[in-house]
PDB file of N, CA, C, O and CB in Angstrom:
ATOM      1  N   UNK A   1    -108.752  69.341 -48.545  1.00  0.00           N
ATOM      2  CA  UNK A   1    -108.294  68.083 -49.096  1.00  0.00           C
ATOM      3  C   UNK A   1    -109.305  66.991 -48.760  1.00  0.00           C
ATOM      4  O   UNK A   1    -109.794  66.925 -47.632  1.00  0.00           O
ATOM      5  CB  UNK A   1    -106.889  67.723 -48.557  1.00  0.00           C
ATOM      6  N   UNK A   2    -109.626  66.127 -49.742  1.00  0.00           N
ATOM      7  CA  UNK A   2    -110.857  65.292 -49.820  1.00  0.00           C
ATOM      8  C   UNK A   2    -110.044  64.016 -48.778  1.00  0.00           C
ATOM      9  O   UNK A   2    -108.850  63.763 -48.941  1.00  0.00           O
ATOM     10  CB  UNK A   2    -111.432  64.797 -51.739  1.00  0.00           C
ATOM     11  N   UNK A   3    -110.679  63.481 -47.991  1.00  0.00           N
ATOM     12  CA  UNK A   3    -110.186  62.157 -47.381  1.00  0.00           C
ATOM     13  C   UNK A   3    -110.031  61.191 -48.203  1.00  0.00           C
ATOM     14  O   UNK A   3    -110.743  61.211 -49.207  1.00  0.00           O
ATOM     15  CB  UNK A   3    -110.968  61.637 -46.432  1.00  0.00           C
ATOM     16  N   UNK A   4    -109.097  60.105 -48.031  1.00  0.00           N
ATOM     17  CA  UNK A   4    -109.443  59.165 -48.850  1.00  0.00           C
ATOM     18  C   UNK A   4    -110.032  57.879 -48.070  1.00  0.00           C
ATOM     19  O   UNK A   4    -110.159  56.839 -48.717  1.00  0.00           O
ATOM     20  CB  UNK A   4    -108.281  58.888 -49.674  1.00  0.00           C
ATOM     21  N   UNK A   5    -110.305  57.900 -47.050  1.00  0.00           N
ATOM     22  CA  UNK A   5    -111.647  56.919 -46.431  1.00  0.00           C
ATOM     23  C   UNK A   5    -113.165  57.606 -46.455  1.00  0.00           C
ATOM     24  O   UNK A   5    -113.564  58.688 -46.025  1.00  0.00           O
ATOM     25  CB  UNK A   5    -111.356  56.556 -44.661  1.00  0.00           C
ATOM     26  N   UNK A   6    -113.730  56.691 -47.033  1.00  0.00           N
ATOM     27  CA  UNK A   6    -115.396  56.813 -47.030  1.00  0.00           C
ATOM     28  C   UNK A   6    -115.798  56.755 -45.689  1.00  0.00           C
ATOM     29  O   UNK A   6    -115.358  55.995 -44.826  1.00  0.00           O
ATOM     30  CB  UNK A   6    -116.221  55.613 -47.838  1.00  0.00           C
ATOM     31  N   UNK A   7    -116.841  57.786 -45.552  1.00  0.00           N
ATOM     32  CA  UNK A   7    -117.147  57.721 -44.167  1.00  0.00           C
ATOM     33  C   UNK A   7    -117.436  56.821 -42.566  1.00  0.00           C
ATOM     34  O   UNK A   7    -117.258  56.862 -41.348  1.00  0.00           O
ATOM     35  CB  UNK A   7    -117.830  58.117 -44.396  1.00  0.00           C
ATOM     36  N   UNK A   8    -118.160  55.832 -43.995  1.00  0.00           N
ATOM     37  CA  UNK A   8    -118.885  54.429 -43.307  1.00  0.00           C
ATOM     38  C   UNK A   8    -117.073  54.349 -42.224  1.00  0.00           C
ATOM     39  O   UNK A   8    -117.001  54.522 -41.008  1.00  0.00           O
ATOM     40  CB  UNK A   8    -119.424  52.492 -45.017  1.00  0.00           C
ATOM     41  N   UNK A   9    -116.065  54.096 -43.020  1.00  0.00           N
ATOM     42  CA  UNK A   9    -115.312  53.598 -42.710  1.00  0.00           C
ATOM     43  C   UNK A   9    -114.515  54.332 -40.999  1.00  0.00           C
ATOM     44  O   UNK A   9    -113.956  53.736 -40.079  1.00  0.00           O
ATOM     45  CB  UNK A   9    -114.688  53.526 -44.012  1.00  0.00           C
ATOM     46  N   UNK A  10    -114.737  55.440 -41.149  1.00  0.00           N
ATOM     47  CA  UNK A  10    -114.386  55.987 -39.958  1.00  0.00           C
ATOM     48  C   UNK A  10    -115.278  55.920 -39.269  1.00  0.00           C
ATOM     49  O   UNK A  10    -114.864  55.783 -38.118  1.00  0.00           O
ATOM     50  CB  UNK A  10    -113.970  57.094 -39.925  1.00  0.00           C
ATOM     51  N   UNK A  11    -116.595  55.944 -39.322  1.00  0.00           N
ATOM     52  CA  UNK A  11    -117.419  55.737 -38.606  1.00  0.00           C
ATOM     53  C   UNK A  11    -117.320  54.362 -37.650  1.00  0.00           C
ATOM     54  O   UNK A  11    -117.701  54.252 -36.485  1.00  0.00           O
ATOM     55  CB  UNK A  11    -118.400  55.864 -39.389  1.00  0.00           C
ATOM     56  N   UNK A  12    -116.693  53.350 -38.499  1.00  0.00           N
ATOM     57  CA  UNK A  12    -116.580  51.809 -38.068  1.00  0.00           C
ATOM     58  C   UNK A  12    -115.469  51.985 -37.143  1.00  0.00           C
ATOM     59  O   UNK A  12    -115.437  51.412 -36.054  1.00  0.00           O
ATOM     60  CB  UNK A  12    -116.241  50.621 -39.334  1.00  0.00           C
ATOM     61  N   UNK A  13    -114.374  52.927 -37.644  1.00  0.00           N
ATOM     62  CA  UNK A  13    -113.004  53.488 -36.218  1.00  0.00           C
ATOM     63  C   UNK A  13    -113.317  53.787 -35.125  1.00  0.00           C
ATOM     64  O   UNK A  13    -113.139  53.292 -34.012  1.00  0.00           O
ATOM     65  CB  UNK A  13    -112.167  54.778 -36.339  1.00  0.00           C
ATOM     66  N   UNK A  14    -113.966  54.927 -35.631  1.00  0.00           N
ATOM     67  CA  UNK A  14    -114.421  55.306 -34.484  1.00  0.00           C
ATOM     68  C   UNK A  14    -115.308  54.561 -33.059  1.00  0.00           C
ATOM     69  O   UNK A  14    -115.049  54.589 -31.856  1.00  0.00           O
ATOM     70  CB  UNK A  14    -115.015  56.139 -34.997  1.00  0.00           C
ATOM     71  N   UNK A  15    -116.404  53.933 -33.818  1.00  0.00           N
ATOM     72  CA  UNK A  15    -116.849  52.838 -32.885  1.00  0.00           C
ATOM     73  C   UNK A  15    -116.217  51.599 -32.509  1.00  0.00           C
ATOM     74  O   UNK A  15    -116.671  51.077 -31.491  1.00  0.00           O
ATOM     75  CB  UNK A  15    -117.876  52.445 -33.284  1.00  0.00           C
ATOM     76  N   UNK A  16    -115.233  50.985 -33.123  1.00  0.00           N
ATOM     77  CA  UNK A  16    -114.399  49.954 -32.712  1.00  0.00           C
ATOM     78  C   UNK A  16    -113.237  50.393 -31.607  1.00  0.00           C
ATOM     79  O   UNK A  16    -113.079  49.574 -30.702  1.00  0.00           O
ATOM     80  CB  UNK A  16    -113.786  49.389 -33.986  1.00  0.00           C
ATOM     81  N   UNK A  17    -112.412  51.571 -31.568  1.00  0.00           N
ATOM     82  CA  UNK A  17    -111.619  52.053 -30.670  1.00  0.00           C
ATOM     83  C   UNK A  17    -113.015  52.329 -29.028  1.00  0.00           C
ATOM     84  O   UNK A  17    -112.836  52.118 -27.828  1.00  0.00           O
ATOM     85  CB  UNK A  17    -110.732  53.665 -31.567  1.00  0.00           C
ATOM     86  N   UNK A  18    -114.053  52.763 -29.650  1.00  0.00           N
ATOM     87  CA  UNK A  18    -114.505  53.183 -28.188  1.00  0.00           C
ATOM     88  C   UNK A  18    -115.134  51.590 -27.451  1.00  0.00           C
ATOM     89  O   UNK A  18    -115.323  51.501 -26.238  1.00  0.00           O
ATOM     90  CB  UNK A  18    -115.960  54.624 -28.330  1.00  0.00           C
ATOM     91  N   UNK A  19    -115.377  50.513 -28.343  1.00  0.00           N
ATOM     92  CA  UNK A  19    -116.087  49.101 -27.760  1.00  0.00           C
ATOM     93  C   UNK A  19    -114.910  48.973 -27.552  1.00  0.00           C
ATOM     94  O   UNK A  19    -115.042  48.568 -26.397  1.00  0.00           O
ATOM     95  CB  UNK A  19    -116.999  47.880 -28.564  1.00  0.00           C
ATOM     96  N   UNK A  20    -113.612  48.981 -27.736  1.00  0.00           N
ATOM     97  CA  UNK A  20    -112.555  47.880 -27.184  1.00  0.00           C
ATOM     98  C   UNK A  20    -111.536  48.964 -26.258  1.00  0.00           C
ATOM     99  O   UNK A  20    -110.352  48.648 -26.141  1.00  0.00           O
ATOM    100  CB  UNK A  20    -111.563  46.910 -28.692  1.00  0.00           C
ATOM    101  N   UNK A  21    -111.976  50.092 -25.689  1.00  0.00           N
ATOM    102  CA  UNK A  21    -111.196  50.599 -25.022  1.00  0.00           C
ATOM    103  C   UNK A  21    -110.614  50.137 -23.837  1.00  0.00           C
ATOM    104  O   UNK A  21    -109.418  50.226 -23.558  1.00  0.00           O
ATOM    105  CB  UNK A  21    -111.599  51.449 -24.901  1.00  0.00           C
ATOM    106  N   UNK A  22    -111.494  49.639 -23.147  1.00  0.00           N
ATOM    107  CA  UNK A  22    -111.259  47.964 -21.798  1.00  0.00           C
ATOM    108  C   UNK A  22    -110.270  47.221 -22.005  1.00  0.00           C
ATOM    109  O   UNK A  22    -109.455  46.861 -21.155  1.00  0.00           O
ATOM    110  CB  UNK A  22    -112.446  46.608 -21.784  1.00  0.00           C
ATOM    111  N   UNK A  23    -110.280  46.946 -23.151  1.00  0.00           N
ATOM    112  CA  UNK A  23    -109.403  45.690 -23.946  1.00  0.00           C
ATOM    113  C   UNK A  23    -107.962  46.052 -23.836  1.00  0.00           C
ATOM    114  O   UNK A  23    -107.148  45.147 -23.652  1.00  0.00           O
ATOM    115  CB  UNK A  23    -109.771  45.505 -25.696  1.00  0.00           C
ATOM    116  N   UNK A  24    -107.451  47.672 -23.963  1.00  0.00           N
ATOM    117  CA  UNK A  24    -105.587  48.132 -23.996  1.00  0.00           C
ATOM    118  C   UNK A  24    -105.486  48.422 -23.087  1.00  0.00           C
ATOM    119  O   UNK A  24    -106.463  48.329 -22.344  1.00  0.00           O
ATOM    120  CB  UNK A  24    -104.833  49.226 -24.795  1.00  0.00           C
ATOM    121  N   UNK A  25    -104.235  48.952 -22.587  1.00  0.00           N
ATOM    122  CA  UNK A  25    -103.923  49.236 -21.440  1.00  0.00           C
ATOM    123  C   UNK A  25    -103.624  51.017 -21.590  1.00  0.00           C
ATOM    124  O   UNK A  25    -103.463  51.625 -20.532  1.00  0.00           O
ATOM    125  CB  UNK A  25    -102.692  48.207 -20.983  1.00  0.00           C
ATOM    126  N   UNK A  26    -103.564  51.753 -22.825  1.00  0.00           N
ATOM    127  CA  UNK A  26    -103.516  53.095 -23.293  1.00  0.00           C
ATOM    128  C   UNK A  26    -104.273  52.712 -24.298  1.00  0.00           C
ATOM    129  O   UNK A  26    -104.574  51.611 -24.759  1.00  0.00           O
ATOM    130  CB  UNK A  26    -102.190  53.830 -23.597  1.00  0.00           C
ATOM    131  N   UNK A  27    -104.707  54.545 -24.745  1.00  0.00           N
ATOM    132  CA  UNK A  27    -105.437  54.579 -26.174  1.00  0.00           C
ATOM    133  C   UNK A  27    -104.632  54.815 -26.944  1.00  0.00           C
ATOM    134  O   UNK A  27    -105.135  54.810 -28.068  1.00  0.00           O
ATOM    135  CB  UNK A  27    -106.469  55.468 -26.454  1.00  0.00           C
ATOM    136  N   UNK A  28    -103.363  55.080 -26.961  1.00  0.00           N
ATOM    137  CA  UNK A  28    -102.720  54.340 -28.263  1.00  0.00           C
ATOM    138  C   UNK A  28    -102.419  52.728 -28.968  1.00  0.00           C
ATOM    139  O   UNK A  28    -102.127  52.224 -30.053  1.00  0.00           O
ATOM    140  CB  UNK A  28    -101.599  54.754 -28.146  1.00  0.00           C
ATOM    141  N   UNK A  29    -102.645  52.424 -27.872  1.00  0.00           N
ATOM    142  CA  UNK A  29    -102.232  50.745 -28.454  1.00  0.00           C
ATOM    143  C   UNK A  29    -103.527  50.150 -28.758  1.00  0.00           C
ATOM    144  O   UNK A  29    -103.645  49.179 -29.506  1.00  0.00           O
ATOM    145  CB  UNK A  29    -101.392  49.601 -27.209  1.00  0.00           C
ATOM    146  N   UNK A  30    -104.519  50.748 -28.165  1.00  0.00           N
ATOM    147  CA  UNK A  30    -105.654  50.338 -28.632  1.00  0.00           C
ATOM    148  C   UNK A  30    -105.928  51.275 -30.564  1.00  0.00           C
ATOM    149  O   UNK A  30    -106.032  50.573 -31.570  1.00  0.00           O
ATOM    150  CB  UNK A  30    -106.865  50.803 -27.167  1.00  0.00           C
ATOM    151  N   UNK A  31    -105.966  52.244 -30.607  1.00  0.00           N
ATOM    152  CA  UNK A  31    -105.561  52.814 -31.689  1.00  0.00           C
ATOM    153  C   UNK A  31    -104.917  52.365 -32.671  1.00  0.00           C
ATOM    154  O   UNK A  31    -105.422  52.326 -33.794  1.00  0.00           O
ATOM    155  CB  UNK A  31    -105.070  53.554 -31.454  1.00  0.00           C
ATOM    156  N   UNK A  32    -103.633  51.930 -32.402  1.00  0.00           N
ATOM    157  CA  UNK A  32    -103.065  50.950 -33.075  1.00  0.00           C
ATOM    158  C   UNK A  32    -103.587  49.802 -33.503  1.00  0.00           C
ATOM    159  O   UNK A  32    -103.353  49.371 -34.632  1.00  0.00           O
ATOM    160  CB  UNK A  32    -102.255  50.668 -32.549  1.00  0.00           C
ATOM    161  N   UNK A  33    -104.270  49.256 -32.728  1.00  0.00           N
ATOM    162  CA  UNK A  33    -104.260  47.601 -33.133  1.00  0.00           C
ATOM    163  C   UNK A  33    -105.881  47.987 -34.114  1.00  0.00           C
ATOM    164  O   UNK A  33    -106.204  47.256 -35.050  1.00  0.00           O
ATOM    165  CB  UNK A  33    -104.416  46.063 -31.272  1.00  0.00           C
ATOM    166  N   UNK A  34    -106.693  49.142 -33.726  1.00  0.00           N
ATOM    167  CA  UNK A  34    -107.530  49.029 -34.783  1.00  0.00           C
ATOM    168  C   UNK A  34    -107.293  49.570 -36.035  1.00  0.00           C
ATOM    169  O   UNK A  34    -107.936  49.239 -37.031  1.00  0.00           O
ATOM    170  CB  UNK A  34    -108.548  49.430 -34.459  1.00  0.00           C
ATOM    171  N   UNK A  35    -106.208  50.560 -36.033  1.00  0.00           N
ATOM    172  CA  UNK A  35    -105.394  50.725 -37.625  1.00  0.00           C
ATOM    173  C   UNK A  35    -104.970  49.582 -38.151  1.00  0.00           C
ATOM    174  O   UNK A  35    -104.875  49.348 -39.356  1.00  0.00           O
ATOM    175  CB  UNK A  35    -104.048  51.581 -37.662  1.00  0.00           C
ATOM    176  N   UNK A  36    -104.620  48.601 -36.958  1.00  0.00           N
ATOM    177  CA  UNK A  36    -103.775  47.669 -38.255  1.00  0.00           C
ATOM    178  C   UNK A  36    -105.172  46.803 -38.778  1.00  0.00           C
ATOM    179  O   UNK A  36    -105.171  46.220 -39.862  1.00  0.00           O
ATOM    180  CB  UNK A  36    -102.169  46.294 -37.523  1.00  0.00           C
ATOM    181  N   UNK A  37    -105.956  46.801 -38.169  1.00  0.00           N
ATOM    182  CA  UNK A  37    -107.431  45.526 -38.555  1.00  0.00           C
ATOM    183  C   UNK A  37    -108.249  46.460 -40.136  1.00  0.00           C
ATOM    184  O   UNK A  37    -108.715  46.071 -41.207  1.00  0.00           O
ATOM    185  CB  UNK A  37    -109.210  45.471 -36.509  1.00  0.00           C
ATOM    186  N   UNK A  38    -108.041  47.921 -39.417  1.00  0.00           N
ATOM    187  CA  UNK A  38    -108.860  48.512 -41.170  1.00  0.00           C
ATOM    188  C   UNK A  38    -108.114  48.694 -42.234  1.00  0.00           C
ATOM    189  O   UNK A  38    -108.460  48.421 -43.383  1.00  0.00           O
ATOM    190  CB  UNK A  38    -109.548  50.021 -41.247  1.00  0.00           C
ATOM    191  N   UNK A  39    -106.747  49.300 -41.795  1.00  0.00           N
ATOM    192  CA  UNK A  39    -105.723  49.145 -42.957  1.00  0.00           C
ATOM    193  C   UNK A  39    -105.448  50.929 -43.350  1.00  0.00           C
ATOM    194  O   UNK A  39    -105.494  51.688 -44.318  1.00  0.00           O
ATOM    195  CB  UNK A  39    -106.534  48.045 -44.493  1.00  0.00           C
ATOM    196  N   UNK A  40    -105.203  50.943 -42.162  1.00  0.00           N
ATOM    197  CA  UNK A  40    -104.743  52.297 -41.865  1.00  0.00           C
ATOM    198  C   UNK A  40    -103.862  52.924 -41.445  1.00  0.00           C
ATOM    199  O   UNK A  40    -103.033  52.038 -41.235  1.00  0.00           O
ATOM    200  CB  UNK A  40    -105.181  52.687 -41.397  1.00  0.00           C
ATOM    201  N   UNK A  41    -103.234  54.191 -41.042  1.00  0.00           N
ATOM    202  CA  UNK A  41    -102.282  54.146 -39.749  1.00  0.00           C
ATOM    203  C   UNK A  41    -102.843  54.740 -39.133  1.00  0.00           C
ATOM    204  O   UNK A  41    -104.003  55.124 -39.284  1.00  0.00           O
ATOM    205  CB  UNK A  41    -100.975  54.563 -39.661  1.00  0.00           C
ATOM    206  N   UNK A  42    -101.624  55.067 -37.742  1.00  0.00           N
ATOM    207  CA  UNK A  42    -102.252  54.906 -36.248  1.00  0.00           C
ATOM    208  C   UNK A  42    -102.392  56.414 -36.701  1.00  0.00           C
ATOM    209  O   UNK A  42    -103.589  56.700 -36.678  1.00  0.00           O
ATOM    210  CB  UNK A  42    -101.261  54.288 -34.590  1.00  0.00           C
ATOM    211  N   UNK A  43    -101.734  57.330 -37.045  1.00  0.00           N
ATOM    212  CA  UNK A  43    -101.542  58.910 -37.483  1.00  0.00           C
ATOM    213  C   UNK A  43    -102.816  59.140 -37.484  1.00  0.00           C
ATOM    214  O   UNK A  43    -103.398  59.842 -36.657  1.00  0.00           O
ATOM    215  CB  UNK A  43    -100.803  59.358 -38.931  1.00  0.00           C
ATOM    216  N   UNK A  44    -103.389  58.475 -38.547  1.00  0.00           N
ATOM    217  CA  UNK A  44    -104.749  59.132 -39.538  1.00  0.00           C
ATOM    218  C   UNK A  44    -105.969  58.435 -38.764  1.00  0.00           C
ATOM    219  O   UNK A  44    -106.963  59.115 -39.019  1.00  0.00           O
ATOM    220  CB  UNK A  44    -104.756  58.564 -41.539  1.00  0.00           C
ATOM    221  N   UNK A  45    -106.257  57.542 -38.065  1.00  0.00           N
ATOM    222  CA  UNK A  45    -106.790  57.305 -37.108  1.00  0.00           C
ATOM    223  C   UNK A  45    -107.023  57.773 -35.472  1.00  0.00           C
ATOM    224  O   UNK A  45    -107.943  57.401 -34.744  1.00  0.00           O
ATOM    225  CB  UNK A  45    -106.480  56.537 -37.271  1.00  0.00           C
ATOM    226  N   UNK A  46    -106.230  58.433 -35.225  1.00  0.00           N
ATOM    227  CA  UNK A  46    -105.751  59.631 -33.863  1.00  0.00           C
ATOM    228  C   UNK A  46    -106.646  60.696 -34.071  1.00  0.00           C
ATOM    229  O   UNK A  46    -107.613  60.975 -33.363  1.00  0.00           O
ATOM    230  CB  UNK A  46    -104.003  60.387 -33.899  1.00  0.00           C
ATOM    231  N   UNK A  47    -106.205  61.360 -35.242  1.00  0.00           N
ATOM    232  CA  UNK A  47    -106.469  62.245 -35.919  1.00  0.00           C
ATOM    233  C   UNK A  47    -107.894  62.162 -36.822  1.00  0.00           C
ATOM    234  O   UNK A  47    -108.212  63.094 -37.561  1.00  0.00           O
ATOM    235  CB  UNK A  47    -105.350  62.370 -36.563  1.00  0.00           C
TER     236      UNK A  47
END
């Protein structure tokens, strides 16, 4: 099954969850708060 985010775009997840990992107090809430900034969910971003 084809993704429906372009790569660039996970690529930008991926590096935004690991610069602001300091920033949560778990990596889910940090997870979270960068799903809600790309317009994603937390599911498909975990994952």
């Amino acid at each position: 099954m084809k993704s429906k985010y372009a790569p660039e775009v996970k690529q930008r997840a991926i590096r935004l969850v690991q610069e602001q990992r300091s920033e949560y107090p778990t990596q889910w809430m940090n997870i979270v708060a960068i799903a809600t900034k790309i317009g994603c969910s937390p599911e498909t971003l975990r994952s």
